[in-house]
N, C-alpha and C positions, 0 to 999 in steps of 0.2 A: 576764198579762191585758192587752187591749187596751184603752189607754184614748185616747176620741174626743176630738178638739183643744178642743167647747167642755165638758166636762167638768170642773169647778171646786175638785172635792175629789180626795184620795188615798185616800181611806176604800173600802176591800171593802165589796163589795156582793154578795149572795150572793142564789141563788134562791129562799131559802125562802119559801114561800104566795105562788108565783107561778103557780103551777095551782091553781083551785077548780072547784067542782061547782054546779053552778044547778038546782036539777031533775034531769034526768038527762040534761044534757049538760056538758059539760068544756071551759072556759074559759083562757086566761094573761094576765097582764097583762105589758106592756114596759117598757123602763126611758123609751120616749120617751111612757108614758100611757097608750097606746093596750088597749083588748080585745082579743084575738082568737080566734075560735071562730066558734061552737061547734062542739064537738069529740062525736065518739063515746063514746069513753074516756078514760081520765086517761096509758095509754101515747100514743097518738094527740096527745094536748094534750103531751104531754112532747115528741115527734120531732118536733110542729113547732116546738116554743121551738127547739132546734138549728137547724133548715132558718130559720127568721126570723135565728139570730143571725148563721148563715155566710151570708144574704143580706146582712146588713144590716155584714159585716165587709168584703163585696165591693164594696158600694156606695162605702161607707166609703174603701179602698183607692184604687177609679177615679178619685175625689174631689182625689188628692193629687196636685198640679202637678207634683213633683219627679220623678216616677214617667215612665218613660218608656219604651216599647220601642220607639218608634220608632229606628231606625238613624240616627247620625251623621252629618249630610255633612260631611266632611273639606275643607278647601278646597286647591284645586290651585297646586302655585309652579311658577309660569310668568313 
């Protein structure tokens, strides 16, 4: 499991009662707070917790100074 830099404990954190129902629409909450919905269904509320987490592990990634693709310049002995 990925854990983000300000992240303070080592304790598992698991999804449970992270989708609920409001009425009849289908809600999640996040680990940064946030609601998000509403949703159709409780599958619907489930695909997008994945598609939030693999955004938010993308975000995450680009975030990190070390990370680099840019190509090397080499310097010339002349």
């Amino acid at each position: 499991m990925t854990k983000r830099k300000d992240d303070q404990s080592t304790q598992s954190h698991f999804r449970t009662n992270r989708v609920y129902k409001e009425g009849d629409k289908w809600f999640f909450h996040t680990r940064e707070g946030t609601i998000e919905g509403p949703f159709h269904n409780e599958l619907e509320a489930r695909t997008q917790i994945d598609t939030y987490i693999k955004l938010t592990i993308l975000v995450l990634l680009s975030d990190l100074d070390e990370l680099s693709l840019e190509p090397l310049e080499l310097e010339q002995a002349g």
